[in-house]
mmJSON file of the N, C-alpha and C atoms, coordinates in Angstrom:
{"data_MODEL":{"atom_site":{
"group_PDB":["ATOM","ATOM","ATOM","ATOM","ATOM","ATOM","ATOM","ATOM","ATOM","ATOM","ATOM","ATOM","ATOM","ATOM","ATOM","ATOM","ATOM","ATOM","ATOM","ATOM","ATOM","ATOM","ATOM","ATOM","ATOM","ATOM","ATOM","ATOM","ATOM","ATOM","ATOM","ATOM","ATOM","ATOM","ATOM","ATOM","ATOM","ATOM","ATOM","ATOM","ATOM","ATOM","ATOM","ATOM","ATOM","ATOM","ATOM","ATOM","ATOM","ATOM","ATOM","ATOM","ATOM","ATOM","ATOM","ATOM","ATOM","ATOM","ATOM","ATOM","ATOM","ATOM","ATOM","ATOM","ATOM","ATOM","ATOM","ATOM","ATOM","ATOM","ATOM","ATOM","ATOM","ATOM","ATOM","ATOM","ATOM","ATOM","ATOM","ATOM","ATOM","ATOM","ATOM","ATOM","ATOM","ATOM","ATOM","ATOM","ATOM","ATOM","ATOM","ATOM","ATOM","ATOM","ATOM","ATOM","ATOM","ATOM","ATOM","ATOM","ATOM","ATOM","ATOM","ATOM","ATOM","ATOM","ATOM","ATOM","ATOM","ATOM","ATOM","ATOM","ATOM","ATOM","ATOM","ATOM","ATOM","ATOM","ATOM","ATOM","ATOM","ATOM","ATOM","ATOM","ATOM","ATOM","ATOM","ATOM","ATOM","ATOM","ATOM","ATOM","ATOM","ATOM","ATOM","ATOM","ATOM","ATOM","ATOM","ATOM","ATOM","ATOM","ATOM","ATOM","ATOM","ATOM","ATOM","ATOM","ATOM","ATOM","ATOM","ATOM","ATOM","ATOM","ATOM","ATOM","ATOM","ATOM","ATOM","ATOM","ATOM","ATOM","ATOM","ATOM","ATOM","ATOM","ATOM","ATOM","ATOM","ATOM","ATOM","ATOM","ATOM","ATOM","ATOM","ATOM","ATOM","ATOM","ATOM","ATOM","ATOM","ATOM","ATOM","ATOM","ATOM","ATOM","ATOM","ATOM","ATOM","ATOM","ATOM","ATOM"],
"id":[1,2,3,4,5,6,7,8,9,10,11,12,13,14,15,16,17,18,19,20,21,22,23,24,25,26,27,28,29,30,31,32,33,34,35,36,37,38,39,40,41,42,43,44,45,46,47,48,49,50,51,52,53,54,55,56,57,58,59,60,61,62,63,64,65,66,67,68,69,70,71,72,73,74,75,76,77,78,79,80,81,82,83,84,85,86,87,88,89,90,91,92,93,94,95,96,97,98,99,100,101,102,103,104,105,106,107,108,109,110,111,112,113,114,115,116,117,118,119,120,121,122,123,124,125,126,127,128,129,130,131,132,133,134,135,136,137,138,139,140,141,142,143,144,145,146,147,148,149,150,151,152,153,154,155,156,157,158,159,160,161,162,163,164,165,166,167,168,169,170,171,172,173,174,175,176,177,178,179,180,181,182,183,184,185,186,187,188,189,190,191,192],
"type_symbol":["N","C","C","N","C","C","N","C","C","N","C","C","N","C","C","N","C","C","N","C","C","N","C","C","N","C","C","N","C","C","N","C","C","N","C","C","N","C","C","N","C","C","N","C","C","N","C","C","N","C","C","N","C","C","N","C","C","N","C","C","N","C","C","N","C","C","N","C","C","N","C","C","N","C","C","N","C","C","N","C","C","N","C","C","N","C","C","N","C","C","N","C","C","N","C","C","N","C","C","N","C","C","N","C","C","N","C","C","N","C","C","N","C","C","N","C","C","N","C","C","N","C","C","N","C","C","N","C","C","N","C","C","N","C","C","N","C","C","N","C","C","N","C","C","N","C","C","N","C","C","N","C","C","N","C","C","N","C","C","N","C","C","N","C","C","N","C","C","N","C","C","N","C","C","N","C","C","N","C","C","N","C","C","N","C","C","N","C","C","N","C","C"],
"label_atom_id":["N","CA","C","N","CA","C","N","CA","C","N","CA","C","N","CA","C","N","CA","C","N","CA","C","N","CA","C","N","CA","C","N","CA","C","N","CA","C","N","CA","C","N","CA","C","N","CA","C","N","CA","C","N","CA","C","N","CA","C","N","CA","C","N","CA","C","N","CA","C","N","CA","C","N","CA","C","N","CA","C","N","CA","C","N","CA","C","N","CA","C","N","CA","C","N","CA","C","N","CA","C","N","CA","C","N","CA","C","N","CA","C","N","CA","C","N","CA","C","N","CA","C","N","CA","C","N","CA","C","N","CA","C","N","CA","C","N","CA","C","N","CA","C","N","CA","C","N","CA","C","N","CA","C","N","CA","C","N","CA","C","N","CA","C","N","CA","C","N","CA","C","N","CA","C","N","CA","C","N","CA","C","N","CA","C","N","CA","C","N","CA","C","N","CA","C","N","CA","C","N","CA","C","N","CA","C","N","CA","C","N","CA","C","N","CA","C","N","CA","C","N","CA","C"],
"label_alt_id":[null,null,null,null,null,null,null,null,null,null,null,null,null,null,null,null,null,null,null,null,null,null,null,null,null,null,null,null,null,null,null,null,null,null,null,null,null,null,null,null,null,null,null,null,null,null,null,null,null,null,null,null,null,null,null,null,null,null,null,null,null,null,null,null,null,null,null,null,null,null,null,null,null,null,null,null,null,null,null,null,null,null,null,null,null,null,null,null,null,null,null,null,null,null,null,null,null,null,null,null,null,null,null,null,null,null,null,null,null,null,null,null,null,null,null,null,null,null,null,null,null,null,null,null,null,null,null,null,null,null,null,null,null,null,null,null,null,null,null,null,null,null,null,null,null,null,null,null,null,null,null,null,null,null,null,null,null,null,null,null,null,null,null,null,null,null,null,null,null,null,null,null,null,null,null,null,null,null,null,null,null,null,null,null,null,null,null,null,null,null,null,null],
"label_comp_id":["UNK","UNK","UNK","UNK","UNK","UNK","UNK","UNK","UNK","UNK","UNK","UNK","UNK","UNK","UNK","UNK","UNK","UNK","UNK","UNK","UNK","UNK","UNK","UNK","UNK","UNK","UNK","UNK","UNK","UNK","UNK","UNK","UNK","UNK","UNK","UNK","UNK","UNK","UNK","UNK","UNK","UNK","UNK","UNK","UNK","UNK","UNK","UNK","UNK","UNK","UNK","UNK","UNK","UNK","UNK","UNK","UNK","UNK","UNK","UNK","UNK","UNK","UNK","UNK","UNK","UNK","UNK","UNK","UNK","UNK","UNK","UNK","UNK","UNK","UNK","UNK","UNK","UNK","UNK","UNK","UNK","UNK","UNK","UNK","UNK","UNK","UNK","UNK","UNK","UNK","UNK","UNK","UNK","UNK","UNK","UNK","UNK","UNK","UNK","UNK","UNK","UNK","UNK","UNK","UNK","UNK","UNK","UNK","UNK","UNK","UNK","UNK","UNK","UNK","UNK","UNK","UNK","UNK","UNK","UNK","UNK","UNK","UNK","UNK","UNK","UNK","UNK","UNK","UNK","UNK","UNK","UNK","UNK","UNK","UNK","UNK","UNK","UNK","UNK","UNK","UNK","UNK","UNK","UNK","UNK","UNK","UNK","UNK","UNK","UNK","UNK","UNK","UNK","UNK","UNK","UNK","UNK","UNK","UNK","UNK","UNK","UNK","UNK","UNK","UNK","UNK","UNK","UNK","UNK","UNK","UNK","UNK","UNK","UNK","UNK","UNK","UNK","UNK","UNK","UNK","UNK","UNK","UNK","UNK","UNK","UNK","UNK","UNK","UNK","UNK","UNK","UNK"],
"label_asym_id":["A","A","A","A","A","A","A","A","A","A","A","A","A","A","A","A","A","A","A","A","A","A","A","A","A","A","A","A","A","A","A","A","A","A","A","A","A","A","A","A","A","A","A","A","A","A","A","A","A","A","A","A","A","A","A","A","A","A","A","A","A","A","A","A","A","A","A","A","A","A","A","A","A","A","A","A","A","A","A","A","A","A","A","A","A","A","A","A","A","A","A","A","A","A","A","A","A","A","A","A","A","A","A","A","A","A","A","A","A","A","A","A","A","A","A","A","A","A","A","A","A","A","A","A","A","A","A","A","A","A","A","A","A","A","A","A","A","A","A","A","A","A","A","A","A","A","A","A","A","A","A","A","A","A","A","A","A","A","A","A","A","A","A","A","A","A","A","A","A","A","A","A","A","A","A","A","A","A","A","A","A","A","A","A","A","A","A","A","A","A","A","A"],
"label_entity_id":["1","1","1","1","1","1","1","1","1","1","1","1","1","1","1","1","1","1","1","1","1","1","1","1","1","1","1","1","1","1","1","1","1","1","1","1","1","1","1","1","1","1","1","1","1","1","1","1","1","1","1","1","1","1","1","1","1","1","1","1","1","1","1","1","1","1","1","1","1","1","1","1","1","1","1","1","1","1","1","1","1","1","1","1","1","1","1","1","1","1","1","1","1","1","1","1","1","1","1","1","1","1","1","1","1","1","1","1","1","1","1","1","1","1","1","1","1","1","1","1","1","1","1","1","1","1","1","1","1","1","1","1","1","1","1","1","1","1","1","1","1","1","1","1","1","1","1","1","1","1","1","1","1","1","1","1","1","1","1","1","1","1","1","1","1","1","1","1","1","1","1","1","1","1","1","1","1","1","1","1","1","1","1","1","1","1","1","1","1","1","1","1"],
"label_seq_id":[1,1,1,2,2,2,3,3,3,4,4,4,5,5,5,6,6,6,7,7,7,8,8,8,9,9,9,10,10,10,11,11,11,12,12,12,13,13,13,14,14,14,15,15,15,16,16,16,17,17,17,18,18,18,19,19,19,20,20,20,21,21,21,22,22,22,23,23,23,24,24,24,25,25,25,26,26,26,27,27,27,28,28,28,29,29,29,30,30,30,31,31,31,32,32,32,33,33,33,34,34,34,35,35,35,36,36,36,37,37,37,38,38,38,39,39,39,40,40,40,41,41,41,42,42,42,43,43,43,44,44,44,45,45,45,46,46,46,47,47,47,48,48,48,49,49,49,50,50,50,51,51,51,52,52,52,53,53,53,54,54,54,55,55,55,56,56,56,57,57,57,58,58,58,59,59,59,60,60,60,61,61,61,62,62,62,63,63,63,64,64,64],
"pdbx_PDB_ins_code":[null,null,null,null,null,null,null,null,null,null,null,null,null,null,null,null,null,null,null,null,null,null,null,null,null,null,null,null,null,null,null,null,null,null,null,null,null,null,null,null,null,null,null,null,null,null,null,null,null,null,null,null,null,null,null,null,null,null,null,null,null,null,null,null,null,null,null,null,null,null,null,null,null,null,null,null,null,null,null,null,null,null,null,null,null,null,null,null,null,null,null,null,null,null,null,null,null,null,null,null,null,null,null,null,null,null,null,null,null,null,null,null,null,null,null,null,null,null,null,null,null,null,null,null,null,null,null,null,null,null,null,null,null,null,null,null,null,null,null,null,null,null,null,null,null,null,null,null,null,null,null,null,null,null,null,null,null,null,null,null,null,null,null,null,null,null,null,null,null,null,null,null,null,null,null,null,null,null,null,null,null,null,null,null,null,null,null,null,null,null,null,null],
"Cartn_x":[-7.083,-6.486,-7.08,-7.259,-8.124,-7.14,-6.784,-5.954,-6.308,-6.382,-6.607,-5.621,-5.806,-4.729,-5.939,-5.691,-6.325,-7.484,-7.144,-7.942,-9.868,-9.392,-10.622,-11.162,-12.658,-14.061,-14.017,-14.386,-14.798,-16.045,-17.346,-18.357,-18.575,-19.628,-19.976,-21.084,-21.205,-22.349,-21.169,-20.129,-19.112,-19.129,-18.717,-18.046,-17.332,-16.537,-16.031,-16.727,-17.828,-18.362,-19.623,-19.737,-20.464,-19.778,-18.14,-17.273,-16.607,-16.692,-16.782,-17.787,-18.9,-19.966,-20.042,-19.495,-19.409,-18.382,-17.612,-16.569,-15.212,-14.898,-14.146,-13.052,-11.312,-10.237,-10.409,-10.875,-10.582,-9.4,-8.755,-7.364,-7.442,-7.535,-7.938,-6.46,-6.02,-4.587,-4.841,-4.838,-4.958,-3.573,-3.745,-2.068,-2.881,-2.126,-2.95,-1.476,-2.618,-1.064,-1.37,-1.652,-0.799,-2.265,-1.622,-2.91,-3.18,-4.451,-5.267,-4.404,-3.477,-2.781,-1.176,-1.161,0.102,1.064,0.416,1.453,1.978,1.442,1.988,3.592,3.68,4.87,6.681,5.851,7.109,8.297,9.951,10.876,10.697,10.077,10.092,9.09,8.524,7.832,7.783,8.356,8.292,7.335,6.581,4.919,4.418,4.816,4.317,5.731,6.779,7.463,7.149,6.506,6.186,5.33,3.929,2.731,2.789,4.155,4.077,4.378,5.543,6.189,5.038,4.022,2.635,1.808,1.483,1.155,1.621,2.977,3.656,3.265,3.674,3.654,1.736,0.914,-0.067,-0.822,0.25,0.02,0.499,2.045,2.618,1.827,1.297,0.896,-0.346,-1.364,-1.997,-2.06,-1.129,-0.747,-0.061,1.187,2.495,3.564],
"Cartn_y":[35.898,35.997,34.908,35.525,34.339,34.311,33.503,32.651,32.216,32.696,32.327,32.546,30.97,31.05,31.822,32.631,33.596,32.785,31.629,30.977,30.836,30.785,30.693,31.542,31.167,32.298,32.487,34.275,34.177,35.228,34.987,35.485,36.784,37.219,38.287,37.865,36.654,36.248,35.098,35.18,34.279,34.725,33.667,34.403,35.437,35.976,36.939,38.131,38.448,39.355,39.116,37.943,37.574,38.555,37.906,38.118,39.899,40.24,41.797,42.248,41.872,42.355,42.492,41.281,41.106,41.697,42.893,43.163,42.551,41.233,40.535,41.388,41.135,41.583,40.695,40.872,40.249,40.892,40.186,40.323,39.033,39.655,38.673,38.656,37.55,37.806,36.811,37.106,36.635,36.519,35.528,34.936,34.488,35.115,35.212,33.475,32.84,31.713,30.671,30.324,28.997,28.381,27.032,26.019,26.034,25.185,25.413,25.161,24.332,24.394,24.592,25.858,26.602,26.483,26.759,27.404,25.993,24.424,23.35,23.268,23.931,24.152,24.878,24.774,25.875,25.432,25.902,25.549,25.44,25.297,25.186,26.196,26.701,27.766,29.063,29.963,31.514,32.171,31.947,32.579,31.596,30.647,29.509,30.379,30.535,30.913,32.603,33.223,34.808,34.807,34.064,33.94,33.551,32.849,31.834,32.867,33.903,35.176,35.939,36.029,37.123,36.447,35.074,34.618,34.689,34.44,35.192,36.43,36.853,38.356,39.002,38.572,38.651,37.916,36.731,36.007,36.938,37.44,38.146,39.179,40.147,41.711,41.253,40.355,39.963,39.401,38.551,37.435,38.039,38.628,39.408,38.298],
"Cartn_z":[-18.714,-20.029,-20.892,-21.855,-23.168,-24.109,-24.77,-25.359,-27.06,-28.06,-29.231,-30.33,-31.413,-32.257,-33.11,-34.164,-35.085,-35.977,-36.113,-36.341,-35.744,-34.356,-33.544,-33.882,-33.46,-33.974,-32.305,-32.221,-30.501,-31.055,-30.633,-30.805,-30.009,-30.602,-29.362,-28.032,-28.332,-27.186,-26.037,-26.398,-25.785,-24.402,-23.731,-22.338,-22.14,-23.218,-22.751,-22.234,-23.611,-23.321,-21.799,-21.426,-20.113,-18.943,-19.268,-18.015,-17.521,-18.886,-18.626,-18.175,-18.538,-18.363,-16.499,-16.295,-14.57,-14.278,-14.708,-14.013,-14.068,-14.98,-14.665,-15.735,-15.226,-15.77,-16.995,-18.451,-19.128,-19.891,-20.771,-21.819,-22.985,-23.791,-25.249,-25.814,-26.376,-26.942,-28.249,-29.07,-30.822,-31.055,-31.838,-32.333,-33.411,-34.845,-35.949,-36.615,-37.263,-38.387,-37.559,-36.051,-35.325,-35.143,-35.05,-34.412,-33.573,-32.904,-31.918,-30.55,-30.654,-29.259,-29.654,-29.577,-29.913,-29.238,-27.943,-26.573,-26.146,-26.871,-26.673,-27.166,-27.964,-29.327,-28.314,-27.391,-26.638,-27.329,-27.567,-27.583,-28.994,-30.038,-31.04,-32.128,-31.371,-32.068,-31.728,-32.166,-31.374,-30.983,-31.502,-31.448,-29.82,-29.297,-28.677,-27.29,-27.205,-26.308,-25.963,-27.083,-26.658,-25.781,-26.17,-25.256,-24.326,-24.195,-22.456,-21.448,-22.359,-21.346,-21.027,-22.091,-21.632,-20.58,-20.597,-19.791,-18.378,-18.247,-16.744,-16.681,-17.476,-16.997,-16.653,-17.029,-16.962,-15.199,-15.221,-13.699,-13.103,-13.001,-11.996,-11.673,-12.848,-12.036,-11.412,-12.072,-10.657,-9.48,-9.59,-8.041,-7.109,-7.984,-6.977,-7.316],
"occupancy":[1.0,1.0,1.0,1.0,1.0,1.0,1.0,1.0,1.0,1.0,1.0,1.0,1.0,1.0,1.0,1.0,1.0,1.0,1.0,1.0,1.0,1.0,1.0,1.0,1.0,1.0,1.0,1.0,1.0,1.0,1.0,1.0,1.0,1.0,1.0,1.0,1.0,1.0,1.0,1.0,1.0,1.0,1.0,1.0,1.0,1.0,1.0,1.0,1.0,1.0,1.0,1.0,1.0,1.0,1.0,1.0,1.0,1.0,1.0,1.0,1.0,1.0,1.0,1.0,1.0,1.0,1.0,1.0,1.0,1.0,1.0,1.0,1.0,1.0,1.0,1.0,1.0,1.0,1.0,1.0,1.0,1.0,1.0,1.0,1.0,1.0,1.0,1.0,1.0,1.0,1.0,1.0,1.0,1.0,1.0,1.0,1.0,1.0,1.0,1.0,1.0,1.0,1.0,1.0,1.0,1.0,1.0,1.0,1.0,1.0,1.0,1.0,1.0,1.0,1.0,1.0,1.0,1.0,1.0,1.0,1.0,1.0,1.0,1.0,1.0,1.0,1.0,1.0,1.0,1.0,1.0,1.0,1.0,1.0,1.0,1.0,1.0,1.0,1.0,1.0,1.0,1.0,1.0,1.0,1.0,1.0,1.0,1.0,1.0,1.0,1.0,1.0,1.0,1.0,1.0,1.0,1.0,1.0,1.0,1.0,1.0,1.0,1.0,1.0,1.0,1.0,1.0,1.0,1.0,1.0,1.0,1.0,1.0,1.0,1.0,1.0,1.0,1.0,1.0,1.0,1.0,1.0,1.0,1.0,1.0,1.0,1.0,1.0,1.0,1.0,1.0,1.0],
"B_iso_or_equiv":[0.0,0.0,0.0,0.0,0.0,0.0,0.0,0.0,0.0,0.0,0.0,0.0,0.0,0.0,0.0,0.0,0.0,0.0,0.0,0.0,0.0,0.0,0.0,0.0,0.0,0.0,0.0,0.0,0.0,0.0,0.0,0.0,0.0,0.0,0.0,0.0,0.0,0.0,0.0,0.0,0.0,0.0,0.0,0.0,0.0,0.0,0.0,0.0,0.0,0.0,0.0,0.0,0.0,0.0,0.0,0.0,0.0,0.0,0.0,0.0,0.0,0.0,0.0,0.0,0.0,0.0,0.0,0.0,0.0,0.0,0.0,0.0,0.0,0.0,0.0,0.0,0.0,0.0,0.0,0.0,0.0,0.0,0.0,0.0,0.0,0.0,0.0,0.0,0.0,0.0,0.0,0.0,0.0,0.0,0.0,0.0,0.0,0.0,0.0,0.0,0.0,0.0,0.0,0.0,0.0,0.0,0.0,0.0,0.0,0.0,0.0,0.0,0.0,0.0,0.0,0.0,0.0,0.0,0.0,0.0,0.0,0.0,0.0,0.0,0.0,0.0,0.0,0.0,0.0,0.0,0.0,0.0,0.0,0.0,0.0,0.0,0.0,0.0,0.0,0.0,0.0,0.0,0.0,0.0,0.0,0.0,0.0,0.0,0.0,0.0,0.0,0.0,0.0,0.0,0.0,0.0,0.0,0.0,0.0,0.0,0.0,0.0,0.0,0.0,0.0,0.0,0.0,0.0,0.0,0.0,0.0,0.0,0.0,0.0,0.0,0.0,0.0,0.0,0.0,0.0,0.0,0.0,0.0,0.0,0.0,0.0,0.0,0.0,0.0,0.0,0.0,0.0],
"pdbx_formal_charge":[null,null,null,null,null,null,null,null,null,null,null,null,null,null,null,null,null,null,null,null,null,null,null,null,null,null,null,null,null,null,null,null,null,null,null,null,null,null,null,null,null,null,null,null,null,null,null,null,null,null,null,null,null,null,null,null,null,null,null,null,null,null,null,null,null,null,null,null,null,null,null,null,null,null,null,null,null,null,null,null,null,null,null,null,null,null,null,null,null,null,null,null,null,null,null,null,null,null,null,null,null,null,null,null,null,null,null,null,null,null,null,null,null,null,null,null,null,null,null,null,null,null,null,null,null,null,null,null,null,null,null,null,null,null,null,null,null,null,null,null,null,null,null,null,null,null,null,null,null,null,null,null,null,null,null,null,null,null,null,null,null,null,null,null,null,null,null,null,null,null,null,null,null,null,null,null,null,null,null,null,null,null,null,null,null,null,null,null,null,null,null,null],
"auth_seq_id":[1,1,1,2,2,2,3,3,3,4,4,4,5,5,5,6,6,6,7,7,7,8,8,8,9,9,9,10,10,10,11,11,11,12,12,12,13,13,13,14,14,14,15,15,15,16,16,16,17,17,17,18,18,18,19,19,19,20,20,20,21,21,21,22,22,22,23,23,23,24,24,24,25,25,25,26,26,26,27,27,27,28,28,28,29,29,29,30,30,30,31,31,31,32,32,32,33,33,33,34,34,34,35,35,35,36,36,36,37,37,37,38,38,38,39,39,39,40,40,40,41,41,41,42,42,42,43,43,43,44,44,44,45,45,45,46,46,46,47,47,47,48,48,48,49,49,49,50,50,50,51,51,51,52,52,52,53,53,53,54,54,54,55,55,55,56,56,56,57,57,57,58,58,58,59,59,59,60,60,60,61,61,61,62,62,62,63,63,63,64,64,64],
"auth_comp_id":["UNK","UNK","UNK","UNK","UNK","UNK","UNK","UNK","UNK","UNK","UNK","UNK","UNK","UNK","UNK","UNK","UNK","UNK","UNK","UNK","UNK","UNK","UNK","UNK","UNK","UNK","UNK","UNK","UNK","UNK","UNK","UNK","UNK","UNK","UNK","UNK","UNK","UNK","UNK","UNK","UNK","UNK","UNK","UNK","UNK","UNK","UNK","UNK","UNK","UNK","UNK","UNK","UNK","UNK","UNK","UNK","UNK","UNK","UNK","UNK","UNK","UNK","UNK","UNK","UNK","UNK","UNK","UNK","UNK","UNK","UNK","UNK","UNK","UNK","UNK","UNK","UNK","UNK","UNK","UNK","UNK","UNK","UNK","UNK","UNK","UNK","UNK","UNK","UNK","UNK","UNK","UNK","UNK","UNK","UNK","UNK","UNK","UNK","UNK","UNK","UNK","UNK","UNK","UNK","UNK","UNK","UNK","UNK","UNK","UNK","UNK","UNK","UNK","UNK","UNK","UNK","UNK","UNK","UNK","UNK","UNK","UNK","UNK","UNK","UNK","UNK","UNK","UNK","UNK","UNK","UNK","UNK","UNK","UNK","UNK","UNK","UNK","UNK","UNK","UNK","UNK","UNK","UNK","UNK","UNK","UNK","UNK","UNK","UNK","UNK","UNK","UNK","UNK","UNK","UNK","UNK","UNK","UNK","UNK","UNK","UNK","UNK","UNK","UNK","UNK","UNK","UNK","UNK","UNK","UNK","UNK","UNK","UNK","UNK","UNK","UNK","UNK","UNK","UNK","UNK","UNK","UNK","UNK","UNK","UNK","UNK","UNK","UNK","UNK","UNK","UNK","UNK"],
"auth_asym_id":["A","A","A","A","A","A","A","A","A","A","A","A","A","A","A","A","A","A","A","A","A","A","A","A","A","A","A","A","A","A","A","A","A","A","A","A","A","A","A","A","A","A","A","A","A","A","A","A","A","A","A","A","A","A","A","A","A","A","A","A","A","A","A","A","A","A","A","A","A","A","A","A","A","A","A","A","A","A","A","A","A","A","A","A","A","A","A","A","A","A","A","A","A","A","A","A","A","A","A","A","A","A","A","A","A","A","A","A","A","A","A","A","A","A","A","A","A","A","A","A","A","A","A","A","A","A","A","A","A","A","A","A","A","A","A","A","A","A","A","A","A","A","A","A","A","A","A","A","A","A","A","A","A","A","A","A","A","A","A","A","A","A","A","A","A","A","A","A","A","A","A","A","A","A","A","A","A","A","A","A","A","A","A","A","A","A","A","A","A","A","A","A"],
"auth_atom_id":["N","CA","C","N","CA","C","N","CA","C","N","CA","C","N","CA","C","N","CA","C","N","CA","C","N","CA","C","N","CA","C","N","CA","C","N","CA","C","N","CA","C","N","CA","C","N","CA","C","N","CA","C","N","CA","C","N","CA","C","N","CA","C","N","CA","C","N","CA","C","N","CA","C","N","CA","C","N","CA","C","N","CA","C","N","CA","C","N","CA","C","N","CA","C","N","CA","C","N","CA","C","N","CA","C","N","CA","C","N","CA","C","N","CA","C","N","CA","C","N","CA","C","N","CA","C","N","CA","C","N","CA","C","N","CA","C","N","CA","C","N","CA","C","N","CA","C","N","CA","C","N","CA","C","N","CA","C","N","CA","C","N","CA","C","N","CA","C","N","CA","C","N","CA","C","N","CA","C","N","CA","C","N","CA","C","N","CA","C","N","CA","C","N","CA","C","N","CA","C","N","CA","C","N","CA","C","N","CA","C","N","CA","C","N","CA","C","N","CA","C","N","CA","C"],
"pdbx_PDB_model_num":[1,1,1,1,1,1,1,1,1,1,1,1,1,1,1,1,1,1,1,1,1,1,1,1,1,1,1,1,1,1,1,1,1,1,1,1,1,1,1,1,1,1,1,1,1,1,1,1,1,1,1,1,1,1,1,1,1,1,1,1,1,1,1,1,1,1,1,1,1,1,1,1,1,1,1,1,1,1,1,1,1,1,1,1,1,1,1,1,1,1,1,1,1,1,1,1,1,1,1,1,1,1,1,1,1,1,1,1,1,1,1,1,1,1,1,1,1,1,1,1,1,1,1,1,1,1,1,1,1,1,1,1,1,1,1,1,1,1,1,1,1,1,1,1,1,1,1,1,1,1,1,1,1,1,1,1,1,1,1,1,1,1,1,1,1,1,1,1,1,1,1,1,1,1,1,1,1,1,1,1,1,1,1,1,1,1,1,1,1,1,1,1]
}}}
């Protein structure tokens, strides 16, 4: 899972597109408004407590 406040530039020569390229599970999640370290904000920012739940939930269906 890749992680960006809307702000960030993600190119097309980025890793991401490397890591698909290899097969890898990628998931891009844009959070358009927040600063660069959002998900720091927990408890006080909603946008910062949604992503943390996607983040589990994104661990769980792969880990178990």
């Amino acid at each position: 899972m890749v992680l960006v406040g809307g702000a960030v530039v993600v190119t097309g020569n980025s890793f991401l597109r490397r890591a698909l390229d290899h097969g890898v599970d990628v998931v891009l999640d844009v959070v358009a408004g927040v600063p660069h370290v959002f998900p720091t904000f927990h408890g006080s920012l909603t946008e910062a407590d949604e992503v943390l739940d996607r983040i589990a939930l994104f661990l769980r269906q792969r880990l178990g």
